[in-house]
TORTORVO-515683 format. One record per residue (C-alpha): residue number from 0; residue in one letter; chain; z, x, y. Coordinates in pm, 1 decimal, padded with zeros to 6 digits, always signed. Layout:
BEGIN
- k:r:c:zz:xx:yy
- NUM:A:A:Z:X:Y .
...
END
This chain:
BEGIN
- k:r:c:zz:xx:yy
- 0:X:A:-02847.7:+01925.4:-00710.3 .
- 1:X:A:-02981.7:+01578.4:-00631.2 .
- 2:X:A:-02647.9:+01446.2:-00548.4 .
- 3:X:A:-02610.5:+01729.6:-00318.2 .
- 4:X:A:-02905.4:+01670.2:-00112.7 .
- 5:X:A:-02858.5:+01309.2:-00050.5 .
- 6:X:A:-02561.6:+01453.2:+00046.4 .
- 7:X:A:-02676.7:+01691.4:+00308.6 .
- 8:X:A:-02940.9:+01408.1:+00403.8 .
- 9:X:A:-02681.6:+01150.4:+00475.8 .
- 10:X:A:-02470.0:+01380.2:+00706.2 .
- 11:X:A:-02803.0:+01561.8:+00874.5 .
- 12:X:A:-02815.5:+01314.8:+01143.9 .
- 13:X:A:-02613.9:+01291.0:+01524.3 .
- 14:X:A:-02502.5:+00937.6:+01450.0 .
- 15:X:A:-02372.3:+00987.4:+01134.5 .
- 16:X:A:-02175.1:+01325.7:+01234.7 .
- 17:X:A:-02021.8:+01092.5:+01509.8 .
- 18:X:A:-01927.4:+00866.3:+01200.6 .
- 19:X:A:-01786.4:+01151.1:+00981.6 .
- 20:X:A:-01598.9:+01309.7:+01275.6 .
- 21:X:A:-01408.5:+00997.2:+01366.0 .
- 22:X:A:-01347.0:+00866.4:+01016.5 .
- 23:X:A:-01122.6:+01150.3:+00982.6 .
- 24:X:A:-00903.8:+00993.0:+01246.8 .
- 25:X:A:-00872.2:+00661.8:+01018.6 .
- 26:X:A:-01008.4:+00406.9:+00844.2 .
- 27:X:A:-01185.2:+00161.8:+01133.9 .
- 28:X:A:-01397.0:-00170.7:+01065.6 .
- 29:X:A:-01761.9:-00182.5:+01188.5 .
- 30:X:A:-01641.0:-00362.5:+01531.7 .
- 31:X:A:-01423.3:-00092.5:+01612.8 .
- 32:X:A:-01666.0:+00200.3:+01547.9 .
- 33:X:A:-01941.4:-00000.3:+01755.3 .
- 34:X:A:-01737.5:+00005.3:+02018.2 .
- 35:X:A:-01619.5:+00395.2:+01999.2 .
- 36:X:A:-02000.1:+00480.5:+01940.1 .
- 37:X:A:-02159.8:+00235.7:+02209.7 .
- 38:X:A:-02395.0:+00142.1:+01936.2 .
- 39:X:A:-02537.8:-00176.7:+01789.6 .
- 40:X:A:-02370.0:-00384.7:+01506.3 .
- 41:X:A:-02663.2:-00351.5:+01288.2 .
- 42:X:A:-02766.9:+00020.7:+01382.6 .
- 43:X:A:-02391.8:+00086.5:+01303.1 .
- 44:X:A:-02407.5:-00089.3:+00962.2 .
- 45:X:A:-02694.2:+00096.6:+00857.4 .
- 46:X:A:-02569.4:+00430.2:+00932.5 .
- 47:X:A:-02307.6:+00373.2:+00731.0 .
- 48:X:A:-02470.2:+00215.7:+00470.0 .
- 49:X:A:-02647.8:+00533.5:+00438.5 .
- 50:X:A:-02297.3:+00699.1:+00435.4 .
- 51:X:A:-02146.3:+00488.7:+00168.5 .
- 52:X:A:-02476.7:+00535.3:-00106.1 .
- 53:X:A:-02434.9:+00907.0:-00078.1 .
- 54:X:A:-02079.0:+00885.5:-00152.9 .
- 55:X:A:-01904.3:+01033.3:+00203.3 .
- 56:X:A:-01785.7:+00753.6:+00344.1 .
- 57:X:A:-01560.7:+00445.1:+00110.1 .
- 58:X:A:-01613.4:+00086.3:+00196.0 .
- 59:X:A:-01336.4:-00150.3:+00145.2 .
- 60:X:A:-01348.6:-00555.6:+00187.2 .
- 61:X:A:-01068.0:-00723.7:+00344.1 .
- 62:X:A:-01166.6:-01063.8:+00410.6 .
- 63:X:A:-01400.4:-01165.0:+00642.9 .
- 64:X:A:-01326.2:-00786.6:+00771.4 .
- 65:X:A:-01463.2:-00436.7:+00600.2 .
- 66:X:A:-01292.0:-00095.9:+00641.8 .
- 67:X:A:-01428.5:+00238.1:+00604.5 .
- 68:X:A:-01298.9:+00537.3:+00561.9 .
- 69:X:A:-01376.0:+00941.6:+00436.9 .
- 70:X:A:-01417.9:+00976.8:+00059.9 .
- 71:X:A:-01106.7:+01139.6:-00037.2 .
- 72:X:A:-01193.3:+01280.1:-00371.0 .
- 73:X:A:-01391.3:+01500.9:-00556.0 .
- 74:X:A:-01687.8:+01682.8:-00406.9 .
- 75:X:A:-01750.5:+01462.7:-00188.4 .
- 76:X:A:-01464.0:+01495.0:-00013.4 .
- 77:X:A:-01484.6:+01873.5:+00011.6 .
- 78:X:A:-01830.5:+01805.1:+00148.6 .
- 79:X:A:-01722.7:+01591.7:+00427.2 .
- 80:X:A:-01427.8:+01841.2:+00499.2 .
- 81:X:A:-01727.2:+02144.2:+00527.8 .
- 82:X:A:-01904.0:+01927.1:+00796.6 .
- 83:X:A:-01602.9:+01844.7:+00974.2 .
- 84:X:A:-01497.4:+02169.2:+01001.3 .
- 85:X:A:-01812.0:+02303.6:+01154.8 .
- 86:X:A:-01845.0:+02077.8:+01447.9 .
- 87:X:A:-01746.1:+02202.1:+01820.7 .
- 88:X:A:-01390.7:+02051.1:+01983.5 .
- 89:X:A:-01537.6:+02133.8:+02295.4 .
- 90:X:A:-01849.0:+01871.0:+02236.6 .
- 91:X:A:-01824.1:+01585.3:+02493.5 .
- 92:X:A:-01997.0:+01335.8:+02286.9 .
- 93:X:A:-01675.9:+01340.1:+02052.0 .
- 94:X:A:-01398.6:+01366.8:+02287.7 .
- 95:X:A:-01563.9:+01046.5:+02446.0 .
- 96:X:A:-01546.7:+00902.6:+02048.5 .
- 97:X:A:-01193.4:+01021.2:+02039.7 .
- 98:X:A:-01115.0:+00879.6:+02330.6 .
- 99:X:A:-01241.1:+00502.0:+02260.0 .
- 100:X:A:-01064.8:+00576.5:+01935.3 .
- 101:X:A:-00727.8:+00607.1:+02061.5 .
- 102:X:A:-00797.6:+00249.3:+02291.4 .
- 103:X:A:-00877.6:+00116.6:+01956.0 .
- 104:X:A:-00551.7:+00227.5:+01794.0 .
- 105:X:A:-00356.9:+00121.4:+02099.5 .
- 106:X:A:-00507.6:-00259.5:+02074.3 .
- 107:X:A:-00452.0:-00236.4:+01689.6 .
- 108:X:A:-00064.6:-00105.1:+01799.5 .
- 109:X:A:-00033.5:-00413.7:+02039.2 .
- 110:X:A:-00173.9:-00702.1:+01819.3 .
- 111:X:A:+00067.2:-00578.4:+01534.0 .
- 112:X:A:+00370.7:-00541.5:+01745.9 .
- 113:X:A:+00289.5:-00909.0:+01888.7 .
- 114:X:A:+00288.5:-01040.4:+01505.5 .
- 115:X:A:+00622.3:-00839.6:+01383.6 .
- 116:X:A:+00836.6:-00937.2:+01703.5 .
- 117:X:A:+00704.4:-01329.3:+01624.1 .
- 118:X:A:+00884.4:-01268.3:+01253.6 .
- 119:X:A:+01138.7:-01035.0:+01387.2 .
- 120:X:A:+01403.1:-01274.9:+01420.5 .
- 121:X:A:+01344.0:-01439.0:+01023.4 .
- 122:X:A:+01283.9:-01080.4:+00903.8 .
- 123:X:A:+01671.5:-00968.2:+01092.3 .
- 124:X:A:+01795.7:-01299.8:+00943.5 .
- 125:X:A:+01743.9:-01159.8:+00606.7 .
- 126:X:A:+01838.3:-00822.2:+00620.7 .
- 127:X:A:+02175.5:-00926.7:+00749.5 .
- 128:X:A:+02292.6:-01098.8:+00398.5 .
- 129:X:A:+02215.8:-00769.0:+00216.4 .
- 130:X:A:+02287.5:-00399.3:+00173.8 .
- 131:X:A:+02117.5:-00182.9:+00436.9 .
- 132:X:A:+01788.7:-00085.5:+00359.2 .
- 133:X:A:+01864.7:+00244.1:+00447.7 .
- 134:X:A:+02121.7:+00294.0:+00139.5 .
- 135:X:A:+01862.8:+00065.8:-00092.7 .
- 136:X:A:+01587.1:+00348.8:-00001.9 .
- 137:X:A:+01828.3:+00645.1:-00055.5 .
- 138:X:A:+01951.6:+00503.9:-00379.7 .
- 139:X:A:+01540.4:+00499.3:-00452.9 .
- 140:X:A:+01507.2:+00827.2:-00311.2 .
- 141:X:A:+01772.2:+00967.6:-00579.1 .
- 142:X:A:+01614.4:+00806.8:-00910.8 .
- 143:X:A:+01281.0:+00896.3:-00808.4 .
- 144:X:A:+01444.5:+01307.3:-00853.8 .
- 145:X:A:+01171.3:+01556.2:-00844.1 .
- 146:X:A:+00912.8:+01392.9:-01001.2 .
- 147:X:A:+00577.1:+01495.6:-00892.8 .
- 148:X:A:+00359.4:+01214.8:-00739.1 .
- 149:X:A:+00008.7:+01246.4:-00831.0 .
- 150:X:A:-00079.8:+00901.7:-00682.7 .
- 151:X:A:+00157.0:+00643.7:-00578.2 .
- 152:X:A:+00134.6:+00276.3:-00617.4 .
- 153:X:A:+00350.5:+00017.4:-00362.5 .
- 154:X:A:+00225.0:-00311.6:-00521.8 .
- 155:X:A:+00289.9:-00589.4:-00184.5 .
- 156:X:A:+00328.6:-00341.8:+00075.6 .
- 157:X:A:+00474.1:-00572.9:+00348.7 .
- 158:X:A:+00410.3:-00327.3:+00671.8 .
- 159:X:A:+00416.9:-00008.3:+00490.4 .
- 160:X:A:+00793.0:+00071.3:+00466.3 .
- 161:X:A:+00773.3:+00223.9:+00065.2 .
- 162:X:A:+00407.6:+00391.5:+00194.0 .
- 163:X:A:+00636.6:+00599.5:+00443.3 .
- 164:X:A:+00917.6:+00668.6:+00216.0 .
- 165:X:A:+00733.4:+00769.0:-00103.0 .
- 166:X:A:+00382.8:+00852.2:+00057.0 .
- 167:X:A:+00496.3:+01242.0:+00191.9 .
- 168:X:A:+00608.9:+01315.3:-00162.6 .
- 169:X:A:+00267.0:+01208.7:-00316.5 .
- 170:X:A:-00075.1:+01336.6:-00316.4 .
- 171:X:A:-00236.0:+01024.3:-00258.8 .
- 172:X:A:-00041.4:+00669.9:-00186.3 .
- 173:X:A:-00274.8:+00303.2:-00196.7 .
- 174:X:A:-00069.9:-00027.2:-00102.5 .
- 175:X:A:-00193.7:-00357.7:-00154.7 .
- 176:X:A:-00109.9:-00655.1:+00027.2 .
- 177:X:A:-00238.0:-01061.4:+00056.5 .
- 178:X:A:-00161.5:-01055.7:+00408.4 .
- 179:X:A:-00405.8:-00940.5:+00640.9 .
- 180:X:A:-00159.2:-00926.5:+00915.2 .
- 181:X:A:+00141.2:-00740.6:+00738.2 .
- 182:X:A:-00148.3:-00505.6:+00624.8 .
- 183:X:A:-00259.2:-00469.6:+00996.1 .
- 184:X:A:+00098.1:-00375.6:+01052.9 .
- 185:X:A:+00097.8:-00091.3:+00751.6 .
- 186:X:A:-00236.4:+00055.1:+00847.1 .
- 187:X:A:-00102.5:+00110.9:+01219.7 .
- 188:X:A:+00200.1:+00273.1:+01094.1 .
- 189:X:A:+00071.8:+00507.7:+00867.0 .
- 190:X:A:-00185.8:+00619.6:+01169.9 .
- 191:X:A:+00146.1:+00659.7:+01370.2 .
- 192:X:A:+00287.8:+00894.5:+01132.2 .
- 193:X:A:-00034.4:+01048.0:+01022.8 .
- 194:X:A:-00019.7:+01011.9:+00616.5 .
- 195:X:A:-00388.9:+01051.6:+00580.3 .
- 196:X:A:-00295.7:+01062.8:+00230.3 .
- 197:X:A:-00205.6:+00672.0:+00236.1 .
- 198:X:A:-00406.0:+00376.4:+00287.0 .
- 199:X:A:-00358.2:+00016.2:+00242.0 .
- 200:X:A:-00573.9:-00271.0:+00054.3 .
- 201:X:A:-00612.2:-00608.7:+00077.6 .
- 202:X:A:-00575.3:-00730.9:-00300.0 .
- 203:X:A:-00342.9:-00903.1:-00548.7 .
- 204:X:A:-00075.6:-00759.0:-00719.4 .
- 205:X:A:-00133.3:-00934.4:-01066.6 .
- 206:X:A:-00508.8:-00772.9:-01056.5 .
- 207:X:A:-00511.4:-00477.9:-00902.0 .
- 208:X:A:-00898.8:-00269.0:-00884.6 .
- 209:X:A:-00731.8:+00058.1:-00991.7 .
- 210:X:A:-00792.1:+00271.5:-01359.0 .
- 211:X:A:-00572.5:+00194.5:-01641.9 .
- 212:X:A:-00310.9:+00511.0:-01684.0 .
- 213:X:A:-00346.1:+00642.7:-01311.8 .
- 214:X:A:-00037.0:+00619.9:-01091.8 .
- 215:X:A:+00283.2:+00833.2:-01152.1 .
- 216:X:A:+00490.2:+00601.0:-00943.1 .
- 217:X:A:+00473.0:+00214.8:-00873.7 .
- 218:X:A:+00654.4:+00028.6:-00671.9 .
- 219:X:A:+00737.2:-00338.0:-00662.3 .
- 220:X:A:+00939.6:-00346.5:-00362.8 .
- 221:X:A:+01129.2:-00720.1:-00300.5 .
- 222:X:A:+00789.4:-00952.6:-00416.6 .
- 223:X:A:+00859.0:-01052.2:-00734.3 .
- 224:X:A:+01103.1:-01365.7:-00605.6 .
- 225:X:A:+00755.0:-01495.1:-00386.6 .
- 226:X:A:+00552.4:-01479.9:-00741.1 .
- 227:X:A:+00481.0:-01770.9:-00962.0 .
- 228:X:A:+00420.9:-01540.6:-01263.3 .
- 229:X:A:+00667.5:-01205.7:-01216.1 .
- 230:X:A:+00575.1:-01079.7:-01521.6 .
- 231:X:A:+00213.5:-01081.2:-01455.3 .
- 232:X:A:+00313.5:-00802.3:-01164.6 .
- 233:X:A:+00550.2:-00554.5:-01387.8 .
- 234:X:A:+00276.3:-00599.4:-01681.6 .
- 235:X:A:-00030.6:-00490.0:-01441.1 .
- 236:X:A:+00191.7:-00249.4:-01299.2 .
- 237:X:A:+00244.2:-00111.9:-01674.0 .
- 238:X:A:-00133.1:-00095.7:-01679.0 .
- 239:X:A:-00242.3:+00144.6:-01396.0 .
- 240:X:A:+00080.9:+00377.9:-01431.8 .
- 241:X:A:+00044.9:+00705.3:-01648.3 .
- 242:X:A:+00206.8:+00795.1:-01982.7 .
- 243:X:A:+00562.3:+00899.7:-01840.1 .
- 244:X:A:+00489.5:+00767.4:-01517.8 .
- 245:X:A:+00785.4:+00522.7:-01328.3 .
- 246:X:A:+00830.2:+00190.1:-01232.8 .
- 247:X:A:+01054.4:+00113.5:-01003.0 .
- 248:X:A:+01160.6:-00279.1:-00927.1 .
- 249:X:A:+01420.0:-00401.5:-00623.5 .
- 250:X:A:+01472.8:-00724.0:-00565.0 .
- 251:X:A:+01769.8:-01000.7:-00555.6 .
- 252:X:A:+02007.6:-01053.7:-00834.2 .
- 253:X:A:+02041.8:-01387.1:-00916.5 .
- 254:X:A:+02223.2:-01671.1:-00632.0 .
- 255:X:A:+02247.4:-01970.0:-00522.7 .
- 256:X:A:+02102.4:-01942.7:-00137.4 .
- 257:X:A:+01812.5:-02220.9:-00133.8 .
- 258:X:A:+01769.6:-02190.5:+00200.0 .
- 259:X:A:+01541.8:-01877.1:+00125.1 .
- 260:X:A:+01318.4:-02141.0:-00056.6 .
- 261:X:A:+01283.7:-02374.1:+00219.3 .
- 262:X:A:+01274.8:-02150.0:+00523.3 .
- 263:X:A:+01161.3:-01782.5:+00346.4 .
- 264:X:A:+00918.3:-01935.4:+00098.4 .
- 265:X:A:+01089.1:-01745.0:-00191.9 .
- 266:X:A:+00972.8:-01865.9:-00572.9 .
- 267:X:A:+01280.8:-01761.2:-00764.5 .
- 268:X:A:+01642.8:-01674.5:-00649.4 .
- 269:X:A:+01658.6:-01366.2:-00810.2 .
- 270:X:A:+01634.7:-01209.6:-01167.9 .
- 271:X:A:+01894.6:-01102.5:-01391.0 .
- 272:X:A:+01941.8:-00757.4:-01516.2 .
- 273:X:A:+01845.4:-00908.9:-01894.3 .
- 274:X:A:+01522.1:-01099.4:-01744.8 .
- 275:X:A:+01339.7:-00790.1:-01646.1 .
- 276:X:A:+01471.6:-00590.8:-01886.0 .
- 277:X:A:+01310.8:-00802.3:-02128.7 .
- 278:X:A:+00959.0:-00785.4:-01930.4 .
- 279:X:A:+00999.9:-00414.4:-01891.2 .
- 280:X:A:+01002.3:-00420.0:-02303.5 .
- 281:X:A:+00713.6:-00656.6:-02326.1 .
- 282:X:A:+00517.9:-00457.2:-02079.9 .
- 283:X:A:+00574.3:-00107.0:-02304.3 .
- 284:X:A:+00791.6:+00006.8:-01976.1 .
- 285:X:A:+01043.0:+00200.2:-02176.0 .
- 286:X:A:+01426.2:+00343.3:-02090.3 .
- 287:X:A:+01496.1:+00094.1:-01869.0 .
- 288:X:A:+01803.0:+00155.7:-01631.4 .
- 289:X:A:+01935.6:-00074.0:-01300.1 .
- 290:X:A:+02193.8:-00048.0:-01024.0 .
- 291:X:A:+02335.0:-00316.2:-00821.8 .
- 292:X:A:+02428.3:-00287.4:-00468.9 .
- 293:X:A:+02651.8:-00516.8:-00292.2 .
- 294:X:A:+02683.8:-00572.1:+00115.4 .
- 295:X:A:+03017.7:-00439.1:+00207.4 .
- 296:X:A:+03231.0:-00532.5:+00538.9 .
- 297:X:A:+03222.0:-00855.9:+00709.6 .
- 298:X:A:+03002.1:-00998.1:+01026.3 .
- 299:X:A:+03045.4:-01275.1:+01186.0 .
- 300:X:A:+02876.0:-01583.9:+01134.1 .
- 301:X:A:+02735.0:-01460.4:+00726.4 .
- 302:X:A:+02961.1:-01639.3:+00504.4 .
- 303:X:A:+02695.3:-01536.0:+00177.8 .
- 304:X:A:+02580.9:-01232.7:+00115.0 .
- 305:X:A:+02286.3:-01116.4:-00127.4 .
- 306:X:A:+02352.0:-00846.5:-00433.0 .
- 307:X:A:+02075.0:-00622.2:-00418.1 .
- 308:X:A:+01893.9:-00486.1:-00787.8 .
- 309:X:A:+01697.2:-00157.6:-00847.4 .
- 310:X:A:+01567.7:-00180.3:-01215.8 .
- 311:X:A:+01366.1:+00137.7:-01287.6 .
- 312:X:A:+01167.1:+00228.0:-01631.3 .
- 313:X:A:+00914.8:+00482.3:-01746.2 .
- 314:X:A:+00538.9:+00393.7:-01923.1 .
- 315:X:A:+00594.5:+00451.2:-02275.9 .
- 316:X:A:+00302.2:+00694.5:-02430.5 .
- 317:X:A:+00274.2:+00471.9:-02728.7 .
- 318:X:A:+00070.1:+00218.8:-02668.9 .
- 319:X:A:+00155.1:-00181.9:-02705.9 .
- 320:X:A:+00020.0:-00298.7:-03069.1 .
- 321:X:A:-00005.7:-00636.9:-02954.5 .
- 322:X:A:+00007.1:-00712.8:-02548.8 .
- 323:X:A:-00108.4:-01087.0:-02593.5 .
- 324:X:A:+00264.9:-01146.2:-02679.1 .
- 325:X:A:+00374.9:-01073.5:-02304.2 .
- 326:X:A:+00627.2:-01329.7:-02250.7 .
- 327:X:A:+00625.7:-01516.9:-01872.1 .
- 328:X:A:+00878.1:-01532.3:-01689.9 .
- 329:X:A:+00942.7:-01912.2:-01618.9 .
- 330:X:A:+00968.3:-02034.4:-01259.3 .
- 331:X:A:+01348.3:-02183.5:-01241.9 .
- 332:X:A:+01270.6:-02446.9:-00952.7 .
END
């Protein structure tokens, strides 16, 4: 009952409807909703400090930067869905907020577009010595099946590409990212498309804030070649994903291009099929299965190409007697 009445307390207020009503459009740092509510920073902050204690509203550090967004579980969430519901379209107040919203998502749009067409060029570079993403995602696609998603896990979600490929089949999708810029890139995309059920963090993939034994699906999506310690990543991922849950790993078999070293600041040059196999086995990630896929055709001016590895493996329910013994991965400079 207590719970309930902060609750109602929190939301009781004009500002803090405002807040509630355009939170549902996305997650937006306290700059941005200062300037869609033509408020003061610090009248802002408290707001939705108030917010945050009674559990409607999430706050989330990135940086120097902090995001907020609609709690999205629980009853909470149901709460905050109530009050939504009940306020008028027709109120000019938040069509203004809407409006000022959608400038904010347009400068978002234009910043992120001016960093990916900076990288474009690198980015092209690489895709070029390698199968087409397209067939890499479809060959994902088919060894995910029809497993039901629960929550979904892309652990260094670049801008977002796994978060719109896996996050419609899933009930809830997190990705987490070092790079506040390729995150910047993921957060507008997934406003694009609307998947209010995704959202992306800043954090590292080696310590990720999530529950032991909570994600049906995780995803390590071509990072492990930028990590010192690869193992680290597959073992963490082991952690957070469910009894039965899968693990899916693409990356580079191993080669010999050490260009991507100097120019695409890769760690390793690729993994063997018996290297993760043996980190899958350390990390209790059980039938473990792979697929190589190989650039086909010819284009001019690519004399190597890159061989392309999906390893996949399910948490084992039995749990590891002795984890201390995870073997690293060594960094073969």
């Amino acid at each position: 009952m207590e719970n309930l009445l902060v609750a109602l307390k929190a939301a009781g207020e004009e500002t803090r409807l405002r807040l509630l009503a355009i939170l549902k459009c996305g997650e937006l740092t306290v700059t941005e909703l200062t300037h869609i509510l033509g408020q003061s920073q610090p009248r802002v902050s408290r707001h939705l400090k108030l917010l945050t204690e009674a559990g409607l509203v999430m706050r989330y550090p990135e940086g120097s930067w902090v995001f907020y967004r609609l709690s999205d579980y629980g009853r909470s969430a149901e709460m905050v869905s109530a009050v939504i519901s009940m306020l008028p379209n027709e109120n000019l107040i938040l069509q203004r907020d809407y409006d000022r919203f959608l400038q904010v998502q347009t400068n978002r749009y234009e910043k992120a577009q001016d960093y990916f067409s900076s990288n474009a060029d690198n980015w092209e570079t690489l895709r070029k010595l390698h199968i087409a993403d397209s067939q890499i995602e479809s060959k994902m696609l088919k060894i995910l099946g029809d497993r039901k998603i629960n929550e979904f896990v892309d652990c260094g979600t670049g801008a977002g590409r796994m978060l719109e490929l896996f996050g419609p089949r899933s009930k809830k999708a997190v990705g987490f990212d070092l790079n506040a810029e390729m995150l910047a890139l993921a957060r507008t995309r997934i406003e694009e498309l609307s998947l209010t059920n995704c959202q992306v963090r800043l954090g590292d993939v080696t310590l990720l804030p999530l529950k032991s034994g909570s994600a049906d699906l995780v995803v390590i999506h071509q990072l492990l070649h930028f990590l010192d310690d690869p193992a680290a990543a597959i073992s963490e991922a082991s952690r957070i994903l469910a009894p039965n849950g899968l693990l899916l790993v693409v990356d580079f078999a191993p080669h010999e291009m050490e260009t991507l070293r100097e120019h695409h600041a890769h760690r390793r040059l690729g993994f063997s099929k018996d290297e993760i196999f043996k980190v899958f086995d350390d990390a209790n990630i059980t039938s473990p299965n792979f697929v190589h896929l190989d650039r086909r055709g010819t284009e001019p001016n690519i004399s190597e190409t890159l061989r392309v590895t999906i390893w996949s493996g399910v948490k084992s329910n039995v749990a590891i007697l002795n984890p201390s013994n995870r073997k690293t991965l060594q960094n073969k400079q």
